[in-house]
C-alpha positions as CSV (number, residue, x, y, z in Angstrom):
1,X,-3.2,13.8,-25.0
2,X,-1.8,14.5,-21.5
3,X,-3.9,17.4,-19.5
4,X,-1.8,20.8,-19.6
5,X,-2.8,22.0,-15.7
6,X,-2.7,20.3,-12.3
7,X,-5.4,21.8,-10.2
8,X,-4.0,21.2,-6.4
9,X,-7.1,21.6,-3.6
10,X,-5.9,21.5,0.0
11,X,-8.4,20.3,2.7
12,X,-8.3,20.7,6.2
13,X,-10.0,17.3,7.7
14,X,-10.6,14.5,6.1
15,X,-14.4,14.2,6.3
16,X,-14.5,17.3,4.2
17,X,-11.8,15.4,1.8
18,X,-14.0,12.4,1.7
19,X,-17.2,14.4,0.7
20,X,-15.3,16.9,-1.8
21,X,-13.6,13.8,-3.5
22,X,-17.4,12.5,-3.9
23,X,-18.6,15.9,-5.0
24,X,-15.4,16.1,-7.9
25,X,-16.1,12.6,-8.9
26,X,-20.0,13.1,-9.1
27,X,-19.2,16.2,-11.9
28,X,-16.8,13.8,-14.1
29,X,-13.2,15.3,-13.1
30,X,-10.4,13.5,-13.1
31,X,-8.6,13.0,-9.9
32,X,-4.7,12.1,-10.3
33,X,-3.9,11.5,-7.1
34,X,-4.9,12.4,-2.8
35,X,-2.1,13.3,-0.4
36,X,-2.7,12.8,3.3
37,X,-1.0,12.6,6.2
38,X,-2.6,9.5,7.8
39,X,-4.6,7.1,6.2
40,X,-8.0,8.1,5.6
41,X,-10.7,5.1,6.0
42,X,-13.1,4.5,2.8
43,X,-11.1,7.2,0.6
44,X,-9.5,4.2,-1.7
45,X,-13.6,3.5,-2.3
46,X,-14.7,7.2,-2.9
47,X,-11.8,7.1,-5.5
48,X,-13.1,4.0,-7.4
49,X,-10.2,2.4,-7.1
50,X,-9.7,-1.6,-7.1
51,X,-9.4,-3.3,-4.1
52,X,-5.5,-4.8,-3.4
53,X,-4.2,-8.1,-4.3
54,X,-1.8,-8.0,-1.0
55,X,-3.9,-10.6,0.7
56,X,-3.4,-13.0,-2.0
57,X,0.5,-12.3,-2.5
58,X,0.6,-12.6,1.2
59,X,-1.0,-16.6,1.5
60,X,1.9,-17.2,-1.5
61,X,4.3,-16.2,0.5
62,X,3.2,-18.1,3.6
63,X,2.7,-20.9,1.6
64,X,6.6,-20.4,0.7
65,X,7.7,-19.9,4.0
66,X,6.3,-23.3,5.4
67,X,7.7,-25.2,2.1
68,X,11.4,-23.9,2.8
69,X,10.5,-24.5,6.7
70,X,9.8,-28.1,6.1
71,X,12.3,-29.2,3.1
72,X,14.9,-27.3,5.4
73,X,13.8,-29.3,8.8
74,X,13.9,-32.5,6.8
75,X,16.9,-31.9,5.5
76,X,18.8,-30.7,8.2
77,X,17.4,-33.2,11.2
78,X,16.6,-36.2,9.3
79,X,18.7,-36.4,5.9
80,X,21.9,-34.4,6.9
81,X,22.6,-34.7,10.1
82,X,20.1,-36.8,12.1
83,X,19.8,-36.7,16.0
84,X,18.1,-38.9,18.7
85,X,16.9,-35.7,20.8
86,X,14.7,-37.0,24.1
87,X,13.9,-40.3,22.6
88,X,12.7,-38.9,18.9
89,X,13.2,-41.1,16.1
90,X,15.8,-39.5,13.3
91,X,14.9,-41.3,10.5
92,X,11.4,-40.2,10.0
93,X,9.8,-36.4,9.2
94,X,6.1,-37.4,9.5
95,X,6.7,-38.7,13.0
96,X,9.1,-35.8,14.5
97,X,6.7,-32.9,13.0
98,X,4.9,-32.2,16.3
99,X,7.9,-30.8,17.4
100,X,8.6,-29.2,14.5
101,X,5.5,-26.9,14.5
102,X,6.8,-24.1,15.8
103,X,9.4,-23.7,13.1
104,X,6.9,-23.9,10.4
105,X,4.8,-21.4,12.1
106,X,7.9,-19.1,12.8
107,X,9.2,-19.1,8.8
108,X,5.4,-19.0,7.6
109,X,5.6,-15.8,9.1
110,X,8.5,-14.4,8.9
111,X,7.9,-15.1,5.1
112,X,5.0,-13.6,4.5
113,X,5.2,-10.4,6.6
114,X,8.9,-10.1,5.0
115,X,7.9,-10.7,1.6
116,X,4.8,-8.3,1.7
117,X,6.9,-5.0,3.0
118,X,9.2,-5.7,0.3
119,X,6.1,-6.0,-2.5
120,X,4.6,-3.1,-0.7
121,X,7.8,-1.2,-1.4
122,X,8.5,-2.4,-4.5
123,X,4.9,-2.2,-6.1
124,X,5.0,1.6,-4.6
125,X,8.2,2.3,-6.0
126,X,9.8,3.0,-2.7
127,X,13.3,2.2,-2.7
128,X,16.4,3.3,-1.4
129,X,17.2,7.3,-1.4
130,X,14.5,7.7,-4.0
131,X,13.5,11.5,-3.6
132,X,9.7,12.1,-2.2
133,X,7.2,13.2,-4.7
134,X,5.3,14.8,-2.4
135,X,3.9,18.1,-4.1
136,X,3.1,20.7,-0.6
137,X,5.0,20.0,3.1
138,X,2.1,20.3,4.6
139,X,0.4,17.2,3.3
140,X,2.8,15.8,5.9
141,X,1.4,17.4,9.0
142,X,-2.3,18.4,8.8
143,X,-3.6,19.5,5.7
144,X,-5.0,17.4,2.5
145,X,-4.3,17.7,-0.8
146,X,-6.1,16.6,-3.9
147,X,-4.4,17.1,-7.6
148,X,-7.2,16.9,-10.3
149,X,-5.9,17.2,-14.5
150,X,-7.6,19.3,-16.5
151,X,-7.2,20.9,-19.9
152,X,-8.6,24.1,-18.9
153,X,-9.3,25.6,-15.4
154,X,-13.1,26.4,-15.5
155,X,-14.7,29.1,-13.1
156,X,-17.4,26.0,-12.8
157,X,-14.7,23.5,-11.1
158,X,-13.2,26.4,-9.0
159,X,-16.8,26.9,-7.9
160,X,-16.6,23.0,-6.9
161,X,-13.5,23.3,-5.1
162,X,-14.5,26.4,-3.1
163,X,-18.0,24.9,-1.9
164,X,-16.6,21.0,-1.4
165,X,-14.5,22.8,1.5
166,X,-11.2,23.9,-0.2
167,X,-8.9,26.4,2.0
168,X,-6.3,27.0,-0.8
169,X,-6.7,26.2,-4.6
170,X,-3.3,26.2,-6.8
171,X,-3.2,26.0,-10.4
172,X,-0.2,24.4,-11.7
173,X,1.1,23.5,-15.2
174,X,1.7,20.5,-15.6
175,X,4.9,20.6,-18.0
176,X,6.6,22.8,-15.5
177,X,5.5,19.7,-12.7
């Protein structure tokens, strides 16, 4: 059963944020999601969430980038078109790789750093004149916002909200949102 209200908290500085998501963890409720307008260092932790896997997808990548560097160097300056270029010999990969180090490093990369914005986009589901789902402007410029689901808005988590540092506390329902 989905929760029927969105409780919105905005913060004004994010070592308040940090200590207030603490606090609304520590009494069991459930925090959707944080909004801020920079990223704030050690909130993915306070949230309990996993750490990423971008690290990982990013060696693949390079790993990709210096295999299509190196079949397209062999192919291209030994097997299709070879060259005698200041004395090199053009029938052998293993003994003109010196010089062709740069090029591997250049498509590792390019690769990599290429492939990870477009994951990064991708796995946020950030594409192309998608519409923002940003709830409140002003998470944007200077304030904070955390949305928490609840059944039932309890005086006991306004209480929470209001001593964790909240300036402004919206209730929303959620099958209006």
């Amino acid at each position: 059963m989905k929760a029927s209200k969105i409780v919105r908290a905005f913060y004004n500085d994010d070592d308040i944020l940090l200590s207030a998501v603490k606090t609304i963890r520590e009494n069991n409720y459930h925090i959707e999601e944080v909004y801020t307008p920079f990223p704030v260092h050690g909130l993915d932790k306070v949230l309990g969430l996993e750490p990423t896997r971008i690290a990982i997808a990013s060696f693949i990548y390079g790993c990709l980038g210096i295999t299509v560097a190196i079949l397209m160097m062999n192919f291209t300056m030994i097997t299709d078109w070879p060259q005698n270029i200041g004395g090199k010999p053009s029938f052998s990969y293993i003994e003109n790789m010196p010089a062709f180090v740069p090029i591997m490093f250049e498509l590792t990369v390019f690769f990599a750093a290429h492939l990870m914005v477009i994951t990064f986009y991708l796995r946020s589901r950030m594409w192309p004149f998608k519409t923002a789902e940003n709830p409140d402007p002003r998470t944007t410029d200077d304030h904070f916002l955390v949305e928490i689901t609840v059944d039932e808005v309890t005086g006991k988590l306004k209480k929470i909200l209001k001593d964790s540092g909240a300036v402004e506390i919206n209730i929303v329902d959620s099958k209006a949102h």
